[in-house]
C-alpha positions as CSV (number, residue, x, y, z in Angstrom):
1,X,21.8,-17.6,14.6
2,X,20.4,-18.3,11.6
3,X,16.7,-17.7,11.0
4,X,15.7,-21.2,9.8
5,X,16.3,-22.0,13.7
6,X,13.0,-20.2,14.2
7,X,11.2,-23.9,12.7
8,X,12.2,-25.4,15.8
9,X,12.8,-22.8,18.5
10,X,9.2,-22.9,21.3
11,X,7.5,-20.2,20.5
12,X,5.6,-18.1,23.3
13,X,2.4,-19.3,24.3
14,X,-1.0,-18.4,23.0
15,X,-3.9,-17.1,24.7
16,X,-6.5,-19.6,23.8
17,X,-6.7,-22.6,21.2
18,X,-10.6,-22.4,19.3
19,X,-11.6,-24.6,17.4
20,X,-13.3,-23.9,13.5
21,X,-14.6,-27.3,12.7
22,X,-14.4,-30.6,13.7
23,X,-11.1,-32.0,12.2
24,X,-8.2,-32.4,14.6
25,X,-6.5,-29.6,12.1
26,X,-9.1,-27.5,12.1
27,X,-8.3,-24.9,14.9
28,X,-6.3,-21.9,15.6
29,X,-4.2,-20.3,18.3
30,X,-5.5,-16.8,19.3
31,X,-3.3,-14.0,21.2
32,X,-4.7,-10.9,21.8
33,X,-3.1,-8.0,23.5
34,X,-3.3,-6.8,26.7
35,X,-6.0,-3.8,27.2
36,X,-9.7,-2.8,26.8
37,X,-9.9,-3.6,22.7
38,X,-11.5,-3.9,20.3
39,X,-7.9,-4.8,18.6
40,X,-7.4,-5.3,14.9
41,X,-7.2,-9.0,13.7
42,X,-4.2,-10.6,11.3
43,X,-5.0,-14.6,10.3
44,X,-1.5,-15.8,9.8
45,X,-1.5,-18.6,7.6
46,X,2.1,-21.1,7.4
47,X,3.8,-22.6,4.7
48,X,5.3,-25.7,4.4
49,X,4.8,-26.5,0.7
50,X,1.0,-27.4,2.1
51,X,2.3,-30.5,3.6
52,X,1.3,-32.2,6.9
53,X,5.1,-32.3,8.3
54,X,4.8,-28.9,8.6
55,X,2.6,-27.5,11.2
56,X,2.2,-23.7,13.0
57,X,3.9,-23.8,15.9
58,X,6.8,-21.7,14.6
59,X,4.7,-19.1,13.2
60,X,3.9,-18.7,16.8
61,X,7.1,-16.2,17.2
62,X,5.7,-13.9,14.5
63,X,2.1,-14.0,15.9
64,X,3.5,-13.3,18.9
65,X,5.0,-10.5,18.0
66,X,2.3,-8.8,16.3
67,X,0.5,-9.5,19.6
68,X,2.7,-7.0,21.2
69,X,2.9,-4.3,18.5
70,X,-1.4,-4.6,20.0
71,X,-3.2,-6.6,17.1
72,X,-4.4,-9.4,17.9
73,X,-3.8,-12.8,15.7
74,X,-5.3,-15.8,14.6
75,X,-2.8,-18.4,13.8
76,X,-4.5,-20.9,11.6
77,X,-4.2,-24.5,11.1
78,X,-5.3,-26.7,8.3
79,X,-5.2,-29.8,6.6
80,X,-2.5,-30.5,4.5
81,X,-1.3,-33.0,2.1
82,X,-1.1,-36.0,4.1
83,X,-3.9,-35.4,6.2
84,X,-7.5,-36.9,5.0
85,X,-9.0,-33.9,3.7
86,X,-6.2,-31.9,2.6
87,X,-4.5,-30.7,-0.2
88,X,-6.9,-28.8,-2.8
89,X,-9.5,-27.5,-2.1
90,X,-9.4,-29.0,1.6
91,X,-6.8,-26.8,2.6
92,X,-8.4,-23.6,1.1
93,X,-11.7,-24.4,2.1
94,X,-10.2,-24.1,6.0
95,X,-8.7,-21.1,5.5
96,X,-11.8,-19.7,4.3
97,X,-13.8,-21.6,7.6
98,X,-11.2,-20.3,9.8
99,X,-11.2,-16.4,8.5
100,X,-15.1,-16.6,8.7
101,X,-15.0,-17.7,12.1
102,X,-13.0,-15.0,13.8
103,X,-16.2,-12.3,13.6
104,X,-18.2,-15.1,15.5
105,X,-15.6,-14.3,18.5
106,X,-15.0,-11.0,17.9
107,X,-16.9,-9.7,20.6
108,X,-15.9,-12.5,23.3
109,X,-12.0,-11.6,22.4
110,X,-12.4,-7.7,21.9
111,X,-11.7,-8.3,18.1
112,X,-12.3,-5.3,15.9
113,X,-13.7,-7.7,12.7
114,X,-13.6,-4.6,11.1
115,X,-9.8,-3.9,10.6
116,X,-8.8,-7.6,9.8
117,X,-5.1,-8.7,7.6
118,X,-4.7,-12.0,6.3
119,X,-0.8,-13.2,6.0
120,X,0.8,-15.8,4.8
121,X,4.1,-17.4,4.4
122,X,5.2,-19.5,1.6
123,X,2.9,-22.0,0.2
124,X,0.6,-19.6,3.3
125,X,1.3,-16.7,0.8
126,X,-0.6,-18.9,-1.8
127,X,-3.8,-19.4,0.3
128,X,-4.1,-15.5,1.6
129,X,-4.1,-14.2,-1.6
130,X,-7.0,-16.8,-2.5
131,X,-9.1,-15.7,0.3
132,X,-8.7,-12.4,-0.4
133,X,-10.2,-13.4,-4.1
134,X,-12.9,-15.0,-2.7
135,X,-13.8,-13.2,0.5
136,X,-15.4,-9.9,-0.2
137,X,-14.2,-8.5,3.8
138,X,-10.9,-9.8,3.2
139,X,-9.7,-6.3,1.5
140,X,-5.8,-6.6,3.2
141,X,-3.3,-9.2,2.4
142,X,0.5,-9.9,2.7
143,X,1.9,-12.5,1.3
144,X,5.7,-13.3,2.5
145,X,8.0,-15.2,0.1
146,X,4.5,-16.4,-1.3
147,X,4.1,-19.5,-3.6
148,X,2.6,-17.1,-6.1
149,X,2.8,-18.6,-9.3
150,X,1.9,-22.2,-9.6
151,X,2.5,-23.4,-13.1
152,X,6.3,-21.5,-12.5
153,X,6.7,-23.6,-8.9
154,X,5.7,-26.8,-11.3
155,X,7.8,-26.1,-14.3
156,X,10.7,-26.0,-11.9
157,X,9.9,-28.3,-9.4
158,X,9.3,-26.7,-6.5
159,X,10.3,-28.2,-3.4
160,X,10.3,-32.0,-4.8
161,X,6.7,-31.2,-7.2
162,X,5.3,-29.9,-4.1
163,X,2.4,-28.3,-6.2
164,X,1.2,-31.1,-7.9
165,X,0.6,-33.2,-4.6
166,X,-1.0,-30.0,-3.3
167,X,-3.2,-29.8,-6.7
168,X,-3.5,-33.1,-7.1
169,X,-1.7,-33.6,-10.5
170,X,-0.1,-31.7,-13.1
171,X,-1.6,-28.4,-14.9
172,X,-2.7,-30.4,-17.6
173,X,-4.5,-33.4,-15.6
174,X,-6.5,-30.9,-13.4
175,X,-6.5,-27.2,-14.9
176,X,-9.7,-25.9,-13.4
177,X,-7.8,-26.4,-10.0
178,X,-5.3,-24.4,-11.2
179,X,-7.5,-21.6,-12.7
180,X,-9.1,-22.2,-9.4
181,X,-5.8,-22.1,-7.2
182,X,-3.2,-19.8,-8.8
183,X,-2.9,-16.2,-7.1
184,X,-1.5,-15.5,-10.7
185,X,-3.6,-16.7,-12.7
186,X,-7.4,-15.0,-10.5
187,X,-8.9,-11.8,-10.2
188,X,-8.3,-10.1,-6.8
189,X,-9.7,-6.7,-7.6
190,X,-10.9,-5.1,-3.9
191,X,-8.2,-6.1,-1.9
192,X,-4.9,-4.3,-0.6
193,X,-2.0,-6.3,-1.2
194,X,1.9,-6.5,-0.4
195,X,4.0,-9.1,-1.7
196,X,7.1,-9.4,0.4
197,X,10.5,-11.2,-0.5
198,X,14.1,-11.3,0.4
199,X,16.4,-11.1,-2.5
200,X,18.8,-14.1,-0.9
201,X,15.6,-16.7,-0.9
202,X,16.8,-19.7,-2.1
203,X,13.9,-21.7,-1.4
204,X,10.9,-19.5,-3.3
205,X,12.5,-17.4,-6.0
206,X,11.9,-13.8,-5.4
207,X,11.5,-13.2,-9.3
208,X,7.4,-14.8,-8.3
209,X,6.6,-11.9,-6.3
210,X,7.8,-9.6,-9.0
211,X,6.5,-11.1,-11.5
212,X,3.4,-11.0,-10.0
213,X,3.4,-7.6,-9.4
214,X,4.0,-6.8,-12.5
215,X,1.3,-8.7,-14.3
216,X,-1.3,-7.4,-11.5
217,X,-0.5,-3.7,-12.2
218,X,-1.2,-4.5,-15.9
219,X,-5.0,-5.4,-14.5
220,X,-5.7,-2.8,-12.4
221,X,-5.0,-4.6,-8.8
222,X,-4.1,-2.7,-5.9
223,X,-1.1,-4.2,-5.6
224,X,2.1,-3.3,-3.6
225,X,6.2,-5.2,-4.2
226,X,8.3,-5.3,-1.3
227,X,12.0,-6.9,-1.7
228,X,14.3,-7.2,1.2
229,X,18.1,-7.6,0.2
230,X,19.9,-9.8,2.2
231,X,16.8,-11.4,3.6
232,X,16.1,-15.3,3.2
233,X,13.3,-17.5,3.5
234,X,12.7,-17.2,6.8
235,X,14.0,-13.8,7.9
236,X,10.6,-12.6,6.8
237,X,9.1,-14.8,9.9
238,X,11.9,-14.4,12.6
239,X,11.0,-11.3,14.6
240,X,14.5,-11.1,15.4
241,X,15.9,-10.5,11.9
242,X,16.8,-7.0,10.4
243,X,13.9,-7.5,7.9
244,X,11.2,-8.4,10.4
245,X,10.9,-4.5,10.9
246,X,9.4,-4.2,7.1
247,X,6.7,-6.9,7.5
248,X,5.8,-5.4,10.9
249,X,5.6,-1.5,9.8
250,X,3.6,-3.1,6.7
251,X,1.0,-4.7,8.8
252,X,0.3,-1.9,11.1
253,X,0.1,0.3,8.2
254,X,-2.5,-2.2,6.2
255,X,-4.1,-2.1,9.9
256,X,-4.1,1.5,10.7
């Protein structure tokens, strides 16, 4: 089977749904494991080229999985393009609400706030490496087949000019959201992170996360390149693919 099935497949359910602010999008589905706790904390963070079509229900397979490795997870909705509110800097505004929320439950949920990860997938990858620019306690990050280079996802289209309806117009109509926006073009100086991409991606180029890496190094980032041969766009998300193993043994490492 291939793993773009793991869009539609029903993914197992989630321990509680919490709301993070008053929009309809503005929640998250928490699983936590089984046991006394505290438990470490990964915020998953879906792609979908930040579009309202696509929503996190099929992250829920990866979420789930993490659950049972014992960390718990915080799959996070947003608004998206095509939802009032969305696009940027709606979408990374939630992201920041939701990862600020989860210490406000830690205790209720046995959450150790202390050990948190912030993952994304995709246009997801995008928005964790923001936060973890932004958010001082956000110090470990993985971004999987991560939209990590905006003005490279524009020059070449992206997914139909996905980034400039996420940016709300071309580089140079709006360039402070880019400066803003682009995980290449910020400073992420205190966080851990591990860019992760399959070599047979044919929807985000894998030549992003390497360029990236590259670049970063240059500045002094703590950053870390993963490359998966074989491995599509969604193998990196489908616990049941051969390179599910690497993003798992790289979050419980980040975690440990």
């Amino acid at each position: 089977m291939s793993s773009e099935a793991i869009l539609t497949a029903t993914s197992p359910p989630a321990d509680a749904r919490l709301p993070y602010g008053n929009d309809p999008n503005q929640f998250g589905e928490l699983r936590v494991p089984k046991g006394d706790g505290p438990f470490p904390v990964g915020m998953n963070i879906h792609g979908g080229f930040w579009r309202a079509k696509y929503d996190l229900a099929h992250a829920g397979h990866l979420c789930a999985a993490l659950t049972s490795k014992g960390i718990a997870t915080f799959n996070l909705e947003y608004r998206r393009v095509g939802n009032k509110g969305g696009g940027w800097p709606g979408s990374f505004e939630d992201v920041v609400a939701g990862f600020r929320f989860l210490p406000q439950i830690a205790k209720r949920y046995k959450l150790d706030a202390s050990r948190m990860l912030v993952m994304g997938h995709s246009a997801g990858g995008q928005l964790a490496l923001c936060l973890s620019a932004h958010e001082p306690t956000a110090k470990s990050v993985i971004s999987l087949a991560g939209v990590v280079d905006l003005q490279a996802a524009f020059d070449e289209h992206l997914s139909n000019d996905a980034v400039a309806e996420f940016m709300g117009g071309k580089p140079k109509e709006v360039p402070e959201h880019y400066h803003e926006a682009d995980p290449m073009q910020i400073s992420i100086p205190k966080a851990t992170q591990w860019l992760i991409h399959g070599l047979a991606d044919d929807v985000v180029p894998a030549s992003y996360s390497r360029s990236y890496v590259q670049q970063k190094k240059q500045k002094g980032e703590d950053v870390h390149l993963l490359e998966v041969a074989q491995a599509g766009h969604y193998d990196l998300i489908d616990p049941h693919s051969v390179a599910w193993a690497k993003v798992e043994q790289t979050a419980l490492h980040l975690l440990a």
